[in-house]
C-alpha positions in Angstrom: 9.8 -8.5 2.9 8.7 -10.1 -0.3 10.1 -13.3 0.8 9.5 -13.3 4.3 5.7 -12.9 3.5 5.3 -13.8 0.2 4.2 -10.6 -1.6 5.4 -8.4 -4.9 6.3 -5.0 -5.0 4.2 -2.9 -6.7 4.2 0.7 -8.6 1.1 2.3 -8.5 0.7 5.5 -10.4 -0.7 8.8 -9.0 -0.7 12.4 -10.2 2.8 12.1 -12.1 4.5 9.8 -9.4 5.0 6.2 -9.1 4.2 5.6 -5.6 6.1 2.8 -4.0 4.4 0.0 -2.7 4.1 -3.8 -2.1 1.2 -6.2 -2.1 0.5 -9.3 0.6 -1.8 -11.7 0.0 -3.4 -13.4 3.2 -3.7 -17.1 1.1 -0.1 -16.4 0.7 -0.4 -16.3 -3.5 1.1 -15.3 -5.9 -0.5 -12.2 -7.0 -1.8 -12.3 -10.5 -3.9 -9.4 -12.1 -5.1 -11.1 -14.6 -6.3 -14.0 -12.6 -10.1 -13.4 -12.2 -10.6 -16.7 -9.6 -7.7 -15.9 -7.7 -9.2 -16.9 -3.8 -7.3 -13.7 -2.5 -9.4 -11.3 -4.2 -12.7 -11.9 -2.4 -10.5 -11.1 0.9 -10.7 -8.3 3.1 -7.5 -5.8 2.2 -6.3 -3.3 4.7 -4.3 -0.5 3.3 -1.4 0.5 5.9 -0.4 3.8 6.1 2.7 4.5 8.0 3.7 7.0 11.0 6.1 9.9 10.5 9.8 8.7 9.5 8.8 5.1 8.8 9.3 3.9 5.0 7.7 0.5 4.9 11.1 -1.1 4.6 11.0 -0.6 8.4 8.8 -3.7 8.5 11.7 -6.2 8.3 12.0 -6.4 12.0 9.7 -7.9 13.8 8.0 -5.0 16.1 7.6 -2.8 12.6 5.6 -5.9 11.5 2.9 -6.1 13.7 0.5 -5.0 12.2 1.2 -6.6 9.0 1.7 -10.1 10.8 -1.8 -9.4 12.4 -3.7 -8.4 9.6 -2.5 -11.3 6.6 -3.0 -13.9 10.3 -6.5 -13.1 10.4 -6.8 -13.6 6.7 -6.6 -10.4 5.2 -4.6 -9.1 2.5 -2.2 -6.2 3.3 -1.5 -2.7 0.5 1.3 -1.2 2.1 3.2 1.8 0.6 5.5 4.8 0.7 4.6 8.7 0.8 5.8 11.4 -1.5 9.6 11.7 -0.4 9.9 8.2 1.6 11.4 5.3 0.2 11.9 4.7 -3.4 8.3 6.7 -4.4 9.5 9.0 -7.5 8.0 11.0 -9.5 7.6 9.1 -13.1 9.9 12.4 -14.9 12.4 14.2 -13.6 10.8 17.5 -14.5 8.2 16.9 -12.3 10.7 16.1 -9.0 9.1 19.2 -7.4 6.2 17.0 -6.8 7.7 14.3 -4.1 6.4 16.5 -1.5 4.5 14.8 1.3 1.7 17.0 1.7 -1.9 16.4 3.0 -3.2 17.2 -0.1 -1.0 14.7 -1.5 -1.5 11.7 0.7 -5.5 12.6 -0.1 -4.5 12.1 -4.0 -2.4 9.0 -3.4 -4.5 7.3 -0.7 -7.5 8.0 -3.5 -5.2 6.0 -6.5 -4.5 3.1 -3.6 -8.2 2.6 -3.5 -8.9 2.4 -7.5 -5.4 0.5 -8.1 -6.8 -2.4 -5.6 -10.2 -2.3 -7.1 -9.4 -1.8 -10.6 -5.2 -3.4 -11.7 -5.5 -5.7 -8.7 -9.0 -6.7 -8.9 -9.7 -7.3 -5.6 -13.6 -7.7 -4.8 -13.4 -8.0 -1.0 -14.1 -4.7 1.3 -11.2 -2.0 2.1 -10.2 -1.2 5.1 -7.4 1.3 6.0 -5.0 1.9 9.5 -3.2 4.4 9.7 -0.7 5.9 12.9 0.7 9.6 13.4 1.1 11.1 9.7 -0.5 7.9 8.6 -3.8 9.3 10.1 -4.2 11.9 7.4 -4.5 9.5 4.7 -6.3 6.8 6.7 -8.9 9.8 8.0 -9.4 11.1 4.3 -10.3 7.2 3.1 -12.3 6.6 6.0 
């Protein structure tokens, strides 16, 4: 994924996890966090949230991807990420392993720590949108 569509994985914390995620920019950048001018952070980002057993791995092939391919086309940059107890998400200690659980309550909390990771590590400026299908409905309904 990160070279097909030139993006950078990301760990973004959340209430004693690292949630798994990765980053697309829609001018195809580099992304830099530091970089204040950086034309990809006055973009639009849409925050993907995925249906029930889909990691975003999944996005590889082609028909996982369309949504991705339609949103960075149209010049949008693209958060996608992993619940509680998909893909490589973690909690950051192993005493706290109890805790990647995918609940409702915790795709509210980690939806909520997408938002202020894009506004406040990433530094994007643009608006936020979110899509989400099946279980990815609980988070996208709770941002919305």
């Amino acid at each position: 994924l990160a070279k097909t569509f030139d993006s950078e994985h990301r760990w973004i914390p959340s209430d004693g996890m690292l949630i798994d995620a990765m980053f697309f920019t829609a001018t195809s950048e580099v992304p830099q966090d530091d970089a204040t001018e950086a034309a990809y952070k006055d973009l639009p980002t849409f925050i993907l949230c995925n249906p029930n057993a889909m990691f975003y791995q999944h996005m590889i092939n082609y028909p996982h991807a369309f949504y991705l391919r339609y949103f960075l086309q149209k010049g949008i940059n693209v958060l996608i990420w992993n619940y509680r107890g998909y893909g490589l998400t973690k909690a950051k200690h192993r005493c706290c392993s109890w805790r990647n659980v995918a609940t409702p309550n915790h795709f509210k909390k980690d939806s909520e720590a997408l938002i202020l990771y894009l506004r406040n590590t990433i530094g994007v400026r643009g608006k936020i949108g979110v899509y989400g299908r099946s279980l990815g409905g609980i988070a996208s309904t709770h941002l919305a």
